[in-house]
Every structure is written in C-alpha cells, then in structure tokens.
N, CA, C and O atoms as a CHARMM CRD file, in Angstrom:
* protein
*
  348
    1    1 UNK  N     25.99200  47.74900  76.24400 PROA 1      0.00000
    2    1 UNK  CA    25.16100  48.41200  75.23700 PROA 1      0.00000
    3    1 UNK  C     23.77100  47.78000  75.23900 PROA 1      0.00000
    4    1 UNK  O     23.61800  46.58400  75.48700 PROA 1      0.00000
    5    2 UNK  N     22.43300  48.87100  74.86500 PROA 2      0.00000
    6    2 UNK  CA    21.40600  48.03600  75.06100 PROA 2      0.00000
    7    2 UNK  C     21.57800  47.01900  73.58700 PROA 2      0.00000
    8    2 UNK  O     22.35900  47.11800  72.64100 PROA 2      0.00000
    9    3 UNK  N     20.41900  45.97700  73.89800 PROA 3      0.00000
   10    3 UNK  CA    20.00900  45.42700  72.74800 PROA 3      0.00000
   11    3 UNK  C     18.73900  45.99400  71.44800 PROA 3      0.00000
   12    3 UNK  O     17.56500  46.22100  71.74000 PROA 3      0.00000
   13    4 UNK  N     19.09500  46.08200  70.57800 PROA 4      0.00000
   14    4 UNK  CA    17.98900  46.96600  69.75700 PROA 4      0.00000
   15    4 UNK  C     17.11800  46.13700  69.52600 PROA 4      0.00000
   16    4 UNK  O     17.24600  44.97100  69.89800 PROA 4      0.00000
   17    5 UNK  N     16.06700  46.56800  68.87000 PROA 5      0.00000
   18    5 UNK  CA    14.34500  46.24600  68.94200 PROA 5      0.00000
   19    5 UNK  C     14.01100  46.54200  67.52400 PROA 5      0.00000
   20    5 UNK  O     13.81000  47.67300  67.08000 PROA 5      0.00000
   21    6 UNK  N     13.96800  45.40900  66.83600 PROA 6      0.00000
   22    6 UNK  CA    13.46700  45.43100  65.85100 PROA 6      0.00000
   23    6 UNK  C     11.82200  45.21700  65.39700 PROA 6      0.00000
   24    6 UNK  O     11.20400  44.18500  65.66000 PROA 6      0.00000
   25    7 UNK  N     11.18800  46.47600  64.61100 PROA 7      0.00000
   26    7 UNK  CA     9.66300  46.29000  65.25300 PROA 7      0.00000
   27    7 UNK  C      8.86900  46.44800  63.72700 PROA 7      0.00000
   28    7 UNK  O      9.44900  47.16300  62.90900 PROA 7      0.00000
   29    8 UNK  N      7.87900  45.96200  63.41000 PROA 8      0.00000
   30    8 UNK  CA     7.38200  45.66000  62.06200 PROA 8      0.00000
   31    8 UNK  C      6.12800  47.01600  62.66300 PROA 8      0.00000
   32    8 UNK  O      5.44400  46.92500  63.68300 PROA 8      0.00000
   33    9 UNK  N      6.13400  48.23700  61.63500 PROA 9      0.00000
   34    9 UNK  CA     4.84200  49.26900  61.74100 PROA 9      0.00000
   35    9 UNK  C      3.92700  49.15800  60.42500 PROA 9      0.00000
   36    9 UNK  O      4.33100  49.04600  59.26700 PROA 9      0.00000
   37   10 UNK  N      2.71400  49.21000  60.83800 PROA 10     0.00000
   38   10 UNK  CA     1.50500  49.52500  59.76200 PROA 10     0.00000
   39   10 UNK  C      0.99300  50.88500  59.59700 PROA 10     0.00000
   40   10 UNK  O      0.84300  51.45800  60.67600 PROA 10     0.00000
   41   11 UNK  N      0.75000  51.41800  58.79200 PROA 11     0.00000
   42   11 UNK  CA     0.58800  53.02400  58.58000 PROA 11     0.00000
   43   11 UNK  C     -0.93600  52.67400  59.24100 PROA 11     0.00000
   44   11 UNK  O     -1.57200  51.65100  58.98800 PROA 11     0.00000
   45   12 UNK  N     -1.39500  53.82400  60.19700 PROA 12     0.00000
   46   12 UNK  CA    -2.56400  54.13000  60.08200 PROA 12     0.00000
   47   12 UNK  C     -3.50000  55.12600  59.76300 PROA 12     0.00000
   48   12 UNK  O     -3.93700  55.78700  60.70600 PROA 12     0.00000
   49   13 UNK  N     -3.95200  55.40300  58.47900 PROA 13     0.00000
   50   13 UNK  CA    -4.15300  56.74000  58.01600 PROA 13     0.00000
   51   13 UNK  C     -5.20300  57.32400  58.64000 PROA 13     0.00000
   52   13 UNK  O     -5.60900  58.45000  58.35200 PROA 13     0.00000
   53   14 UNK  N     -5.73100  56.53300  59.59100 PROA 14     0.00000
   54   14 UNK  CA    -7.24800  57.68700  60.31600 PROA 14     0.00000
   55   14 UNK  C     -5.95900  58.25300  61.54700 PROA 14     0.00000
   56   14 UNK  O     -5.97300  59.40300  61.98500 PROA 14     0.00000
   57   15 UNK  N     -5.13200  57.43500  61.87400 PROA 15     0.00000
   58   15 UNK  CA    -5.05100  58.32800  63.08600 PROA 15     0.00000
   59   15 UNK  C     -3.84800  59.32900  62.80800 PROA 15     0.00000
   60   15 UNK  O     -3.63500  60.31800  63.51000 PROA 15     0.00000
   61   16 UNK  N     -3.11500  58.97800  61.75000 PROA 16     0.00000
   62   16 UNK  CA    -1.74200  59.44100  61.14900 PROA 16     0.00000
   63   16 UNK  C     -0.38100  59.25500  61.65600 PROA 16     0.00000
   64   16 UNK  O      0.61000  59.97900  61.74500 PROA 16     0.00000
   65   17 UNK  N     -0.64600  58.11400  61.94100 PROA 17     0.00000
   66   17 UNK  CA     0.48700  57.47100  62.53200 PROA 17     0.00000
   67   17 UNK  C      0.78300  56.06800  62.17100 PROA 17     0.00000
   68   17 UNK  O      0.15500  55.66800  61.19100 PROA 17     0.00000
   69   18 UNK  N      1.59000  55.22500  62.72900 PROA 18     0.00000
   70   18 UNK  CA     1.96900  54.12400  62.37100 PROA 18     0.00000
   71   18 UNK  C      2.03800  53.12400  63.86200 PROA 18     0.00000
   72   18 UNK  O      2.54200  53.32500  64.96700 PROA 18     0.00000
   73   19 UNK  N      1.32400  52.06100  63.31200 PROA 19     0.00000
   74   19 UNK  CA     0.64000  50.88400  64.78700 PROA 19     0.00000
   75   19 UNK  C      1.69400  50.05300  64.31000 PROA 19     0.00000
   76   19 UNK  O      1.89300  49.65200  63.16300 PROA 19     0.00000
   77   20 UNK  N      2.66900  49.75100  65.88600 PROA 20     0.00000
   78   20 UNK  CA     3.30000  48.46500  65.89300 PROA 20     0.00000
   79   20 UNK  C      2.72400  47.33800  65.94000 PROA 20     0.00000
   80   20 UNK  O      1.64100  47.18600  66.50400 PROA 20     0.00000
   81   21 UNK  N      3.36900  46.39500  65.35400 PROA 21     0.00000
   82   21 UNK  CA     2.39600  44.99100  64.72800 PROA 21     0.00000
   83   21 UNK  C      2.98900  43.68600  65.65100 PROA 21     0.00000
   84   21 UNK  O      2.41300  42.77400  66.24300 PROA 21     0.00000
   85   22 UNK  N      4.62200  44.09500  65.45900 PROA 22     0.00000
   86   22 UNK  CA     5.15600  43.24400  66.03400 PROA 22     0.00000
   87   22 UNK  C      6.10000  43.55600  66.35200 PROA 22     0.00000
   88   22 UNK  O      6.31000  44.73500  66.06600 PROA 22     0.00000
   89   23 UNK  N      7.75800  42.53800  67.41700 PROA 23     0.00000
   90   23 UNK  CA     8.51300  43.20600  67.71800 PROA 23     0.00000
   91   23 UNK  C      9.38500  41.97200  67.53100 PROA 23     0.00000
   92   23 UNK  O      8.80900  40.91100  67.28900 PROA 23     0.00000
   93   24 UNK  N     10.88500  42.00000  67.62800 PROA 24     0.00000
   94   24 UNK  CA    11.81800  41.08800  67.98200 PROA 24     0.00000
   95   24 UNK  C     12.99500  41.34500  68.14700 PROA 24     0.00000
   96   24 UNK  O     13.49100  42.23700  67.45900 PROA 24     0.00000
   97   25 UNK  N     13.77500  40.65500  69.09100 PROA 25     0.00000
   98   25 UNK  CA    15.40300  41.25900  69.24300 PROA 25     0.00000
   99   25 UNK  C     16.31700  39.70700  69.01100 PROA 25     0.00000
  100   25 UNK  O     17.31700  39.34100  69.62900 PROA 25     0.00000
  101   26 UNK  N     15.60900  39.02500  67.95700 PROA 26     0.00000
  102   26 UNK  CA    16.22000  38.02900  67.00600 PROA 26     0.00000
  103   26 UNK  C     17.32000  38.49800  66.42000 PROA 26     0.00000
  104   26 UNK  O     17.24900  39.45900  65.65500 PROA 26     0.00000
  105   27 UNK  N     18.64700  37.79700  66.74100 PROA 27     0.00000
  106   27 UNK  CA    19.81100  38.27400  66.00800 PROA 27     0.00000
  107   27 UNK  C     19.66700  38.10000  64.52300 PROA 27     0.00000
  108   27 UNK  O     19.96200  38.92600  63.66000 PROA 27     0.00000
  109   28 UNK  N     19.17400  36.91600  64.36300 PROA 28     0.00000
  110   28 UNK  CA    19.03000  36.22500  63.18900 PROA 28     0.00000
  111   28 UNK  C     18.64700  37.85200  62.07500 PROA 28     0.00000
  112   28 UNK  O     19.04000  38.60900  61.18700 PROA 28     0.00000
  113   29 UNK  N     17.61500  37.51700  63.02400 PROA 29     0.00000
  114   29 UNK  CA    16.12800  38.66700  62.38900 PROA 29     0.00000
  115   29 UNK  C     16.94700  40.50400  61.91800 PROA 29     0.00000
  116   29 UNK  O     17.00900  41.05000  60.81700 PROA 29     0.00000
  117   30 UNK  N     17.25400  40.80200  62.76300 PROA 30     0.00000
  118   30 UNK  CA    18.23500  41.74600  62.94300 PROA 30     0.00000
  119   30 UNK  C     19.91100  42.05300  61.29600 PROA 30     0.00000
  120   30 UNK  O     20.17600  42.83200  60.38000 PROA 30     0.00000
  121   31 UNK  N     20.42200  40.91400  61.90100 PROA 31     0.00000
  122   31 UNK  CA    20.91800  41.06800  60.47800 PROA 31     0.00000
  123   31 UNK  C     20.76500  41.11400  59.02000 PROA 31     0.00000
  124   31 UNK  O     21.39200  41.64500  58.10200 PROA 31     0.00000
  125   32 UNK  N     19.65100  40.33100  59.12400 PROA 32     0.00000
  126   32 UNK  CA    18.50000  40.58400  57.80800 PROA 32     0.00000
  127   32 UNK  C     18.14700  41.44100  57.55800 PROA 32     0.00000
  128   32 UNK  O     17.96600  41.93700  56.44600 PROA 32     0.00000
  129   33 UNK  N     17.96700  41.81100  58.55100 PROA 33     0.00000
  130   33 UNK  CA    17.26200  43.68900  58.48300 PROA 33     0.00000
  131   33 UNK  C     18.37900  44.16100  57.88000 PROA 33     0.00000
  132   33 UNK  O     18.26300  44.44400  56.68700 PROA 33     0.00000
  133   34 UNK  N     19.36900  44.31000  58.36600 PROA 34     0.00000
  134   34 UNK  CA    20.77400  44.92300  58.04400 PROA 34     0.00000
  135   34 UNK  C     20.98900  45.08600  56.89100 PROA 34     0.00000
  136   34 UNK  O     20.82200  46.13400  56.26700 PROA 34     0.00000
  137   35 UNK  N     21.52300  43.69900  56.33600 PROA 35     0.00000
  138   35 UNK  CA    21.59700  43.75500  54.98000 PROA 35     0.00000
  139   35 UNK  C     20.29000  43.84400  53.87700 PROA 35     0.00000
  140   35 UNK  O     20.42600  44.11400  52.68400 PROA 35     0.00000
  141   36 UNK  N     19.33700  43.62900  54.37900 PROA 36     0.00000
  142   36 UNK  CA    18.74800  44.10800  53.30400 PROA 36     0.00000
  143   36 UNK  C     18.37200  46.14300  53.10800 PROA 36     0.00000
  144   36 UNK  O     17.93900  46.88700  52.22800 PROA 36     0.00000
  145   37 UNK  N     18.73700  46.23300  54.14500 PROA 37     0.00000
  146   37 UNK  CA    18.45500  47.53900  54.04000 PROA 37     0.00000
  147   37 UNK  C     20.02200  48.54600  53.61800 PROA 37     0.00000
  148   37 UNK  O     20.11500  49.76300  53.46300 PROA 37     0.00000
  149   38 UNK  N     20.92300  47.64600  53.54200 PROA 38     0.00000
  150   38 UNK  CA    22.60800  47.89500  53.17400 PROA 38     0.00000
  151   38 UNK  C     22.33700  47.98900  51.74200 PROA 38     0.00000
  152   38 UNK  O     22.45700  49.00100  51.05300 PROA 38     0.00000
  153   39 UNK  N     21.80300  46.35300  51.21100 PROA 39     0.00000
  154   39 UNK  CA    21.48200  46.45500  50.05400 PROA 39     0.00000
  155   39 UNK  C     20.49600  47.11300  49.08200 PROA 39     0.00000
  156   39 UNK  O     20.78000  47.29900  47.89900 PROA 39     0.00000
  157   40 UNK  N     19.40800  47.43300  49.59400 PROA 40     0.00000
  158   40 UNK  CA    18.79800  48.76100  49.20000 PROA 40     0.00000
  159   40 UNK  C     19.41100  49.74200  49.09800 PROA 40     0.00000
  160   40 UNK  O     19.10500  50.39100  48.09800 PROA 40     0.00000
  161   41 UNK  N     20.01200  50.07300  49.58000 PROA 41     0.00000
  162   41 UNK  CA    21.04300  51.60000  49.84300 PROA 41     0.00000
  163   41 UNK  C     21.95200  51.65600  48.86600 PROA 41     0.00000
  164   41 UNK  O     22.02700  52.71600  48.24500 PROA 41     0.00000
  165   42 UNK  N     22.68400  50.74900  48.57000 PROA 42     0.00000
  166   42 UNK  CA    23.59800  50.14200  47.45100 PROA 42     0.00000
  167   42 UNK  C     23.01100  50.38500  46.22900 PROA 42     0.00000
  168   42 UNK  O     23.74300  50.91000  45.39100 PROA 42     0.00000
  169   43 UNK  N     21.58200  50.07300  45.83200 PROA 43     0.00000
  170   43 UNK  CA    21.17600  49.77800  44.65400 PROA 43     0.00000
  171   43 UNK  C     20.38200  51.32700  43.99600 PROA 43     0.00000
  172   43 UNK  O     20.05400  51.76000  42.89100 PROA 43     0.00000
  173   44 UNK  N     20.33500  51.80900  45.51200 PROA 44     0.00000
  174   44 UNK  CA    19.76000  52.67900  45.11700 PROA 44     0.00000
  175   44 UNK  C     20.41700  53.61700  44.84100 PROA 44     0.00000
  176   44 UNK  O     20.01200  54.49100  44.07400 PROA 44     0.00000
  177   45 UNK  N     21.94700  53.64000  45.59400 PROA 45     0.00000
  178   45 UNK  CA    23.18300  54.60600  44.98600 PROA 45     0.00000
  179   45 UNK  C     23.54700  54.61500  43.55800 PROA 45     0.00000
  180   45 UNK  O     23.61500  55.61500  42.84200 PROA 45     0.00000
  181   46 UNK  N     23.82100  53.15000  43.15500 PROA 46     0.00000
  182   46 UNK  CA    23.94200  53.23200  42.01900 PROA 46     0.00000
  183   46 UNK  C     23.08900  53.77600  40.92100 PROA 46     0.00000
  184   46 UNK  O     23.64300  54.37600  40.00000 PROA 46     0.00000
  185   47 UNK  N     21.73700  53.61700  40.93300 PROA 47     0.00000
  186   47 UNK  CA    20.62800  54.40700  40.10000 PROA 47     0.00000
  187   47 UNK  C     20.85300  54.03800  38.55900 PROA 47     0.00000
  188   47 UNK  O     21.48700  53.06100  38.15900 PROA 47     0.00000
  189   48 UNK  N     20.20500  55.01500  37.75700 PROA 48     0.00000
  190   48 UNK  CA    20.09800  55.18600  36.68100 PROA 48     0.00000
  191   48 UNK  C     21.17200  56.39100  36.08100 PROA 48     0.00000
  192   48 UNK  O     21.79100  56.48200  35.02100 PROA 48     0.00000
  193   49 UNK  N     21.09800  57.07000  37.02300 PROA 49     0.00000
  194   49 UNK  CA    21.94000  58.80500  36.62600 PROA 49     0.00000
  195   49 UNK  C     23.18600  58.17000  35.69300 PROA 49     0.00000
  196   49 UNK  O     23.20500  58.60900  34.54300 PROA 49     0.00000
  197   50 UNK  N     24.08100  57.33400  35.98800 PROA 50     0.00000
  198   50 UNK  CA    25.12600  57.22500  35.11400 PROA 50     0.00000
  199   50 UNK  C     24.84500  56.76400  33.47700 PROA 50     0.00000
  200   50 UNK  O     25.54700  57.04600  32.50600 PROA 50     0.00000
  201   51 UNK  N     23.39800  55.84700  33.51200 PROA 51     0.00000
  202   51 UNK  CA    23.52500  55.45500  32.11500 PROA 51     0.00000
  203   51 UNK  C     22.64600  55.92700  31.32100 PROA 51     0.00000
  204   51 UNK  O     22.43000  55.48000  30.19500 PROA 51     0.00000
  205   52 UNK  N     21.86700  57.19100  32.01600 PROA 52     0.00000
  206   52 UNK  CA    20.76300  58.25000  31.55200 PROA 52     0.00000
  207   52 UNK  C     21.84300  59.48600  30.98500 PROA 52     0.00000
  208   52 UNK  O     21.45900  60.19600  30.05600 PROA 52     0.00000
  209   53 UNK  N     22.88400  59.65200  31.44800 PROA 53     0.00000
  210   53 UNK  CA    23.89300  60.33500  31.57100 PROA 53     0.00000
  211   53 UNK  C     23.58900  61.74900  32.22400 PROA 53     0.00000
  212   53 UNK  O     23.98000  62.80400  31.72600 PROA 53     0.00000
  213   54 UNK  N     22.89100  61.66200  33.32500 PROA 54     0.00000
  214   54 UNK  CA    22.18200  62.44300  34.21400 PROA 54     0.00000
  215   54 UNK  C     23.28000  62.55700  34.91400 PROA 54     0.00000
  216   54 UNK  O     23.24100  63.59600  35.57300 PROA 54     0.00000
  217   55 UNK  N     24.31800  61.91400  35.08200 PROA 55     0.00000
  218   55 UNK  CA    25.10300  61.98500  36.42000 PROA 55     0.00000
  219   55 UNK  C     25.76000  62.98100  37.56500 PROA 55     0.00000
  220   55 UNK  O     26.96100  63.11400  37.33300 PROA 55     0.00000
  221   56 UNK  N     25.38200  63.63600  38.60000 PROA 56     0.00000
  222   56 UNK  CA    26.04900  64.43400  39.75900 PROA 56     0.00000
  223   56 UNK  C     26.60900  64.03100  40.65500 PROA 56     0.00000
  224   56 UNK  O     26.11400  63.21500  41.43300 PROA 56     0.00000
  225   57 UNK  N     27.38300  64.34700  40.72300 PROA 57     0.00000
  226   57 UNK  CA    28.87900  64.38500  41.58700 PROA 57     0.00000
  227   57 UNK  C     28.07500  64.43300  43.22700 PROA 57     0.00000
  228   57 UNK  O     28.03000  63.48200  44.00800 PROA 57     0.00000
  229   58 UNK  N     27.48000  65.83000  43.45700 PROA 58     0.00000
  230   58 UNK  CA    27.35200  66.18200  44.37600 PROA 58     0.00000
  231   58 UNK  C     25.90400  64.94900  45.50700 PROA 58     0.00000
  232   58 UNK  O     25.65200  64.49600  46.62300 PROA 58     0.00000
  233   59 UNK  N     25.38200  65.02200  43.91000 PROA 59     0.00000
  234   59 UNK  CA    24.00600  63.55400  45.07000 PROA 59     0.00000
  235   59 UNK  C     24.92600  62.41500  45.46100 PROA 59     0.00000
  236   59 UNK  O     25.06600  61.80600  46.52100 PROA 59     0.00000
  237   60 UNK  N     25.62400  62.29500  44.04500 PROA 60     0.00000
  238   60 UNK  CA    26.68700  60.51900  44.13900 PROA 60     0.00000
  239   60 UNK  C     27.60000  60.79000  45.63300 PROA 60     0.00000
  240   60 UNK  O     28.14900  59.74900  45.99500 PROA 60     0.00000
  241   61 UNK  N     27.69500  61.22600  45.97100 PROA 61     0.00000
  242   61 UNK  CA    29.10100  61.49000  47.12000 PROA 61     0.00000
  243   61 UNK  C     28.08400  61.70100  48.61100 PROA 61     0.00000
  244   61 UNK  O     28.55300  61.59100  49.74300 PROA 61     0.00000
  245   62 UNK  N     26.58000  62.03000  48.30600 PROA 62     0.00000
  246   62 UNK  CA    25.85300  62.08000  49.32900 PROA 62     0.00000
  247   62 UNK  C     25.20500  60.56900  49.26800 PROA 62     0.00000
  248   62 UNK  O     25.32800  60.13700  50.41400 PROA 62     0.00000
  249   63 UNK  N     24.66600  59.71900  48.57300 PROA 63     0.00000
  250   63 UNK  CA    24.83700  58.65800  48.13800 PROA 63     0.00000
  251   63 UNK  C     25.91600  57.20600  49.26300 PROA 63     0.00000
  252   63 UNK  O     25.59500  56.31800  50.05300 PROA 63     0.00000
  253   64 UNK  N     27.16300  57.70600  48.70800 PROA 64     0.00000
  254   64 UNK  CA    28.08000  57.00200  49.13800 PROA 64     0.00000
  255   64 UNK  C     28.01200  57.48700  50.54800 PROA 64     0.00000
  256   64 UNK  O     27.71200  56.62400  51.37200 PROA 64     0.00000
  257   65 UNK  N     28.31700  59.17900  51.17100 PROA 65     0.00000
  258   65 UNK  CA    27.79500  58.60000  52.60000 PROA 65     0.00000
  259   65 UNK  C     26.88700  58.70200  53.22000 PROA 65     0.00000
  260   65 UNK  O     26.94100  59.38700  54.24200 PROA 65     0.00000
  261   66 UNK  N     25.87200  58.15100  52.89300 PROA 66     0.00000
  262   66 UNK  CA    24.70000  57.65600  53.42900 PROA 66     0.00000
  263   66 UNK  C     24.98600  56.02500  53.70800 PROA 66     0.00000
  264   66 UNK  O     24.68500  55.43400  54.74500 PROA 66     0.00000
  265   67 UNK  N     25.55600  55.51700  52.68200 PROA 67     0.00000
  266   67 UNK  CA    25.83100  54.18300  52.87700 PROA 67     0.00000
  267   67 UNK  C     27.16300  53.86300  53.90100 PROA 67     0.00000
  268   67 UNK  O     27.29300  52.72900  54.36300 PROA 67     0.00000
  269   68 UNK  N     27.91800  54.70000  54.14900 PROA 68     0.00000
  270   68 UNK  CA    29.14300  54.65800  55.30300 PROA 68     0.00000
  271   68 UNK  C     28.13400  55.35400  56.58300 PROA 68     0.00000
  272   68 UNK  O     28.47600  55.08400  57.73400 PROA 68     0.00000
  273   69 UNK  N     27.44400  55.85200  56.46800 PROA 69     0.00000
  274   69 UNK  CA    27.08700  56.14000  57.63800 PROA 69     0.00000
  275   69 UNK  C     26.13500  54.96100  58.44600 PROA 69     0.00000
  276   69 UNK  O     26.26100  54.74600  59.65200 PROA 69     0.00000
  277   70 UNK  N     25.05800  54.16000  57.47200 PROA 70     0.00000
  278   70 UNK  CA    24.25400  53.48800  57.90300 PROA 70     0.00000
  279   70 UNK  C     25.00800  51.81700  57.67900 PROA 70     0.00000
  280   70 UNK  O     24.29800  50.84000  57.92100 PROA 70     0.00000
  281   71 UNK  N     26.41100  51.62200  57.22700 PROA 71     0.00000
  282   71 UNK  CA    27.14300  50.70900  57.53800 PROA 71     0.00000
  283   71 UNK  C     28.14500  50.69600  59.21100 PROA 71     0.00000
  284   71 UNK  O     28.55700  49.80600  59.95400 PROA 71     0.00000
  285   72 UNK  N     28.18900  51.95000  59.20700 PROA 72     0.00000
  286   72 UNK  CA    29.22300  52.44600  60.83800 PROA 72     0.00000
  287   72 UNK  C     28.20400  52.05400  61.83600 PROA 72     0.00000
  288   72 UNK  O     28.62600  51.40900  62.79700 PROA 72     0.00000
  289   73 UNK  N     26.57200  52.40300  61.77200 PROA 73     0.00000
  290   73 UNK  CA    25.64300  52.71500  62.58100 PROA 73     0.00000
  291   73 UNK  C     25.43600  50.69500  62.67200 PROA 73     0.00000
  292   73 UNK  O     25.86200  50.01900  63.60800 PROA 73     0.00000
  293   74 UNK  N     24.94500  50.32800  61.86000 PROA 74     0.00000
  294   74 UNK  CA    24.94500  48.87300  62.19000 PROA 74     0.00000
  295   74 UNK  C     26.20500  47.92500  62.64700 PROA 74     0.00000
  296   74 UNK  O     26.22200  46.89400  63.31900 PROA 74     0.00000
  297   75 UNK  N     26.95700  48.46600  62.19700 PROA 75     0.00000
  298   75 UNK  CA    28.12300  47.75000  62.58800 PROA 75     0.00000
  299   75 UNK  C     27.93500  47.89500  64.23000 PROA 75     0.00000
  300   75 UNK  O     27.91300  46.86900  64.90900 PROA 75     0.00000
  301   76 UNK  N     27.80300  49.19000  64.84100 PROA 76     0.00000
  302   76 UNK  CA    28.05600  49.07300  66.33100 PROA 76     0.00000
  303   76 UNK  C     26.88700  48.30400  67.26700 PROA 76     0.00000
  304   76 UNK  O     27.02700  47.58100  68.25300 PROA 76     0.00000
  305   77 UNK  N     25.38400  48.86200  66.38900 PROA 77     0.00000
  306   77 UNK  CA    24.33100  47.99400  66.72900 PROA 77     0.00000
  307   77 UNK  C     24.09900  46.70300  66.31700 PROA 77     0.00000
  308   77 UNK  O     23.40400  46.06600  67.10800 PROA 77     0.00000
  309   78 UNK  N     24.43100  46.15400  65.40500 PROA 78     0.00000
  310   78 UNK  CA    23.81900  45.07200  65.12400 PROA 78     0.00000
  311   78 UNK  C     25.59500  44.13100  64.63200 PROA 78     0.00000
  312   78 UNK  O     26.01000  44.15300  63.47400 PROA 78     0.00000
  313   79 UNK  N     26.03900  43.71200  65.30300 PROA 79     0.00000
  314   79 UNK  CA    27.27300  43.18900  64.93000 PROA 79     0.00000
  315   79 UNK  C     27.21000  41.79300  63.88000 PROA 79     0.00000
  316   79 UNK  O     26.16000  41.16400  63.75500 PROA 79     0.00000
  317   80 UNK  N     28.05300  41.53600  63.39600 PROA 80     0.00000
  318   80 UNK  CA    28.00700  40.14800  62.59600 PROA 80     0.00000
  319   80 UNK  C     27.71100  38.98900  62.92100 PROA 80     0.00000
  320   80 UNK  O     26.88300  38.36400  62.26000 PROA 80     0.00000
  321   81 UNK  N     28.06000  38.68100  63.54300 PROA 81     0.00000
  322   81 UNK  CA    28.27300  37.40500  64.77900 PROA 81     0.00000
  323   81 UNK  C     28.32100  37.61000  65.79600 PROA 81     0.00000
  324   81 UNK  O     28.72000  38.76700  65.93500 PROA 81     0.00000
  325   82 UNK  N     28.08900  37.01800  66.96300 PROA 82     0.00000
  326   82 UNK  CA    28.75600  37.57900  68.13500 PROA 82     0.00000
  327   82 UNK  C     28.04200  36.28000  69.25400 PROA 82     0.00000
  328   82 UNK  O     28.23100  36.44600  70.45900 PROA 82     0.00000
  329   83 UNK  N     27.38000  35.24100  68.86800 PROA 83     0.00000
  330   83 UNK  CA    27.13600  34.53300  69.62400 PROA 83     0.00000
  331   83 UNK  C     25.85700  34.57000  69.90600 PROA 83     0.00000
  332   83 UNK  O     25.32700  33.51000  70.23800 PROA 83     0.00000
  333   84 UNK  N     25.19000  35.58700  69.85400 PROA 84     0.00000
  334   84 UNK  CA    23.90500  35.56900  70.62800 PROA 84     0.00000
  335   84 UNK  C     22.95400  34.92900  70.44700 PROA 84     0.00000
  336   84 UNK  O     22.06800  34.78200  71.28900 PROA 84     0.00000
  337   85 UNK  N     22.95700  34.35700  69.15800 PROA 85     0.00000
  338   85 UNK  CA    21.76400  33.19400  68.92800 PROA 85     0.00000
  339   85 UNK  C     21.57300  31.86300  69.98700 PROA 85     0.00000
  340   85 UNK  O     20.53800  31.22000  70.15800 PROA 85     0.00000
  341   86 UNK  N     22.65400  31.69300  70.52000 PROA 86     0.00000
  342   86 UNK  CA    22.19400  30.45500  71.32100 PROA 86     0.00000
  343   86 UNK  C     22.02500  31.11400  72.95800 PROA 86     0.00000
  344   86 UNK  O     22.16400  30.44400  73.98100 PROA 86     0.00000
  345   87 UNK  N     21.67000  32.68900  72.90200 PROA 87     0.00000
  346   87 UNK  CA    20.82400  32.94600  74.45600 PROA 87     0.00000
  347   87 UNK  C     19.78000  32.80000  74.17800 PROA 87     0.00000
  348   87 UNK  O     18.89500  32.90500  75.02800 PROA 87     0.00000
C-alpha cells in the first residue's frame, strides 16, 4: 500500500485555490491528524440538537456514519502502530 502524504494548505484568494506549505509522511504526525480529526467529528455529532431539543433522527444517523466511515478510511491508511517510526 502506498504511504499517505500528509500536507498543511493555505487558501489563496487571488488565485482561488489553496498553496501547499508543507508536507510529511511522519507516522507520528499522521495519527494526530487522525485523531484529531476523529475527534472533531465526534463533537461535532454530538451538537447542540439534543439539548435545544432540535433533535433529527435522520442528520444524527448521517452523523454517526460519517464517523464509521472516516474511522474504516483511517484505519486502513493510517494504522495505529505498526512500527514505522523507527524507518
């Protein structure tokens, strides 16, 4: 499997696009990414809707898989462990 490329972008509004800044295929770096972006996803599922008493079924369940989908997707790319820090 390749190795993924984790890459930091800056918006650039004259040209309308976004300039890579930097890049790394740091495991370290990589799982960080992971979870913090797991945990965003998490926090953002949960919301306000339940204690606004806004609550839908139908976003909440799109919600939850968004978060199984982008937990399956890292899991295969970006594994837990696996040694690679000391290549």
């Amino acid at each position: 499997m390749r190795k993924p490329i984790l890459v930091l972008q800056y918006p650039d509004p004259r040209q309308g696009r976004t300039v890579a800044i930097a890049t790394t295929r740091s495991p370290k770096a990589l799982r960080s990414f992971k979870e913090a972006v797991l945990e965003e996803a998490r926090l953002e599922a949960m919301g306000w809707d339940d204690l606004l008493g806004d609550y839908d079924e139908v976003l909440d369940l799109q919600d939850r898989l968004e978060i199984e989908r982008l937990e399956k997707l890292f899991e295969l790319v970006i594994p837990e462990e696996d040694g690679e820090d000391s290549r």
